[in-house]
Every structure is written in C-alpha cells, then in structure tokens.
N, C-alpha and C positions, 0 to 999 in steps of 0.2 A: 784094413780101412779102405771104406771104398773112394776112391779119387775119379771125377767127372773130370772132361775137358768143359772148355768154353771158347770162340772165336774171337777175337781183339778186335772190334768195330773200326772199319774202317783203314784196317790194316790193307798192303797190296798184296798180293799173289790171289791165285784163285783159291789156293784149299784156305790161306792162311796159315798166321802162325797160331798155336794154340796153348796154352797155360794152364798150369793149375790152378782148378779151383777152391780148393783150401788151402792155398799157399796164399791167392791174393785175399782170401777170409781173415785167415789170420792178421793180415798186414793189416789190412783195417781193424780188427779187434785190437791189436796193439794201439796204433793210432785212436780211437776211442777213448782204451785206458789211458795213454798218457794225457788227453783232454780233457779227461774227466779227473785223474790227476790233479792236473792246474788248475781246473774248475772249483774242487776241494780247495787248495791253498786256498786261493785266494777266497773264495766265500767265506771260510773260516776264520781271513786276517778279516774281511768286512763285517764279520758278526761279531769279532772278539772288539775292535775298536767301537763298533754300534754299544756292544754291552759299557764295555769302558766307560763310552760317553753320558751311558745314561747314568751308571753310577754316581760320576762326576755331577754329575748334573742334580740329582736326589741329594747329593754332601752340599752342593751348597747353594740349594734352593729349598730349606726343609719347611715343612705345615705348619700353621700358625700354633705358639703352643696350646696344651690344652687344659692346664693351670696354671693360676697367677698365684702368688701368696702376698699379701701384706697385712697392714695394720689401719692401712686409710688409702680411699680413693676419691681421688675430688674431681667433681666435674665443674668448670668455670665457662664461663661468657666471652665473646668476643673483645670485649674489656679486661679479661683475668678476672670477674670476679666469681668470686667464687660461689655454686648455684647448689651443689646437693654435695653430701660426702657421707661415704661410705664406710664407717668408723668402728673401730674397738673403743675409742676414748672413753665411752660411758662406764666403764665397769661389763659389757656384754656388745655383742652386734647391736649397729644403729643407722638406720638410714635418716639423713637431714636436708629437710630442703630448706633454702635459704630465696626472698623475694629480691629484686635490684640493687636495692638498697644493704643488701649482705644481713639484713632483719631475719631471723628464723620463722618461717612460720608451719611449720610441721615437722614433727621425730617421731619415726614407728623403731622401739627397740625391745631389747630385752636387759635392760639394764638394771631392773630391781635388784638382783643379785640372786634371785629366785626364777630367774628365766620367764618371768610371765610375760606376758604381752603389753605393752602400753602404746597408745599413739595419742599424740599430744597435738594439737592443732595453738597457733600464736595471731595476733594480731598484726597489724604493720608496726606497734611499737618492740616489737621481741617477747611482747606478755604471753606467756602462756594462757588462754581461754577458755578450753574444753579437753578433759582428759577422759579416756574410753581405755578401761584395763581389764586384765583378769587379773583377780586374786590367786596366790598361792593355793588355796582350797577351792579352786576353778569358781569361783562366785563373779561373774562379771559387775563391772563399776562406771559408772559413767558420772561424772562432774563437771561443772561450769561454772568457772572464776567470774572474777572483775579482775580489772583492772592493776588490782595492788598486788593479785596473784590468789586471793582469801575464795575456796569453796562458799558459793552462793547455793545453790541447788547439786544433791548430786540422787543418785537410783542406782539401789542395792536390788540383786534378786537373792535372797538368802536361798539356801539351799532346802531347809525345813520349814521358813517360816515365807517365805514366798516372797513379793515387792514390795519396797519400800523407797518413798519419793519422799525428802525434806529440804526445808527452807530452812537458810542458815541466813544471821545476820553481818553485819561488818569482823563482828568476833569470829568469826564461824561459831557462833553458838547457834544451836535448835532451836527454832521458834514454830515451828509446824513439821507434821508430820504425818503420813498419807499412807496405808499400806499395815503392812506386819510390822507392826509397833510394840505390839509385844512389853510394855510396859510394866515395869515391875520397882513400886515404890513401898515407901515405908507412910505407914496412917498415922496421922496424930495418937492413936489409941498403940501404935508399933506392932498393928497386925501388917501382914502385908497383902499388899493385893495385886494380881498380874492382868494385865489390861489385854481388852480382846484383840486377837492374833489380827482383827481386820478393823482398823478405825481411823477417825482421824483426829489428831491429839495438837492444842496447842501450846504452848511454853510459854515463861517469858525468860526476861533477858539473863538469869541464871539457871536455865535451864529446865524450872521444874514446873510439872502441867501446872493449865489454868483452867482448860478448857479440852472438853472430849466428844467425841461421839461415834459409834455409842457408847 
C-alpha cells in the first residue's frame, strides 16, 4: 500500500511534523460512518412516527360514506315541516313533494306494482289533478281529474291503432271520442260493424254512439 506524508499546518519547527495520510483518511471515514449512523436512527424514528401519524390520522378522520341504505328520506323546512320524501311506502320507489302547507302536490314513482312510470301532479287541496304513466305494454297515458279525483279527459297512444283523445263525464263515462276509436258494436239487425280506426265518435250517458264522423 502506498502511504503519502502530509505537513500539519501551522505546526512549529521548520521541516515539521508529518503524518499519515490514510491514517487521518480513515479517521474521518469512520467519523462519517458514525454520523451517518445517527443520521439513519433518527430519520428513521422521524419517518416511522410521520407514518404512525398519518395512519392515526386516516382511523379517525375516514371519507364521507359512499352508501346510505333505508326505507325513507325526508327533507323538511326550517319549521320541521315536512317538504319531499324519498319513500318505499308506496308498494315500489317514490319521490313526494309536499307545498307549506304539508298538501302533496306531485309523486313520480313506480308503484304500480308493475314498475311503470307514473307522475302525478295535486292541487293546493291534496287532489290529485293530472296523471302522466306508462302502461305495462309501454303505451303511454296521460289523464286529467277534477276535483273529486273522476278522469275528465285522458290520451291514449295505442300501440297499433294509434291516438286516441276522450271526454269523460262526472261518471267517467265516454261522451266523445277523437282518434283510433276503433269502434266495434252490435246493429239492431246483430250484424256487427267495426268503426273507422280514425274518427270522431259521440256517446251518450250509457255509453253508446249517437253520433260519428265519418
């Protein structure tokens, strides 16, 4: 191995004293390692408490969840009362809104029991006034009460025989008829006769034509 000298700065005499220079290498390489050493511990205790904390910290600060499950959700007013709710009660899913007064005046569900669509629109009394559905056999339906809750008008779109608009009395019985009427009666003579798929047909109060065209 080969070993250099070096002069100690500042030393007295004129030649100097002189030293090894991989003797003082080493000393510092040791010195080094042990600082770096200590340097490890403790990093290692600051990262393991850092990880700790954050763990801690994730256990009990966890994310809002991300399913709710029930059976009703209500939303209410700065009164409690109560404004829409979010329901099974009908037989199926149902959203209800409710006006100040705690009066219903709209439900979009699926409560038929046949999963169809309905939305039902109320007055400020709780009446029910205008119904918009689909039928089981996807035929959409639209109707419009009175008051006591009785079909006054409602429009059919049949699927084969196309639309159809009628006027219903207090009874809900047929008094007019607008559309694919499709009419199929028995004749004084007990032929029968099927009326054109497009016309407009009137009734009276038991139902049976009076009046057609064409």
């Amino acid at each position: 191995m080969e070993i250099s000298f070096v002069r100690l700065a500042g030393h007295p005499g004129g030649a100097g004293e002189l030293i090894k220079e991989d003797e003082m290498s080493g000393k510092r390489y040791g010195f080094l390692v042990v600082i770096g050493l200590v340097a490890g511990l403790l990093g290692g205790a600051v990262a393991g408490r850092l990880s700790f904390s954050q763990a801690v910290a994730a256990q009990a600060a966890p994310g809002p969840a991300r399913i709710l499950s029930a059976e009703e959700f209500q939303l209410v007013d700065e009164r409690g009362t109560v404004r829409a709710a979010l329901s099974m009660s009908m037989g199926g899913p149902g959203l209800i809104l409710f006006d100040k007064g705690g009066k219903f005046r709209a439900v979009l569900s699926l409560a038929t029991g046949e999963d169809s669509p309905v939305l039902s629109l109320g007055d400020g009394e709780g009446n029910h006034r205008a119904t918009l559905a689909l039928r089981v056999n996807g035929e959409p339906y639209l109707a419009l009460l009175d008051k006591e809750g009785k079909v006054r008008i409602s429009l059919t779109v049949d699927k084969e025989k196309g639309p159809r608009v009628a006027l219903l009395d207090r009874n809900e019985q047929t008094r007019a008829a607008l559309g694919s009427v499709d009419l199929t009666k028995v004749m004084g003579t007990g032929a029968i006769e099927a009326q054109q798929p497009v016309s407009l047909v009137l009734f009276d109060k038991d139902e049976k034509p009076i009046w057609r065209a064409p």
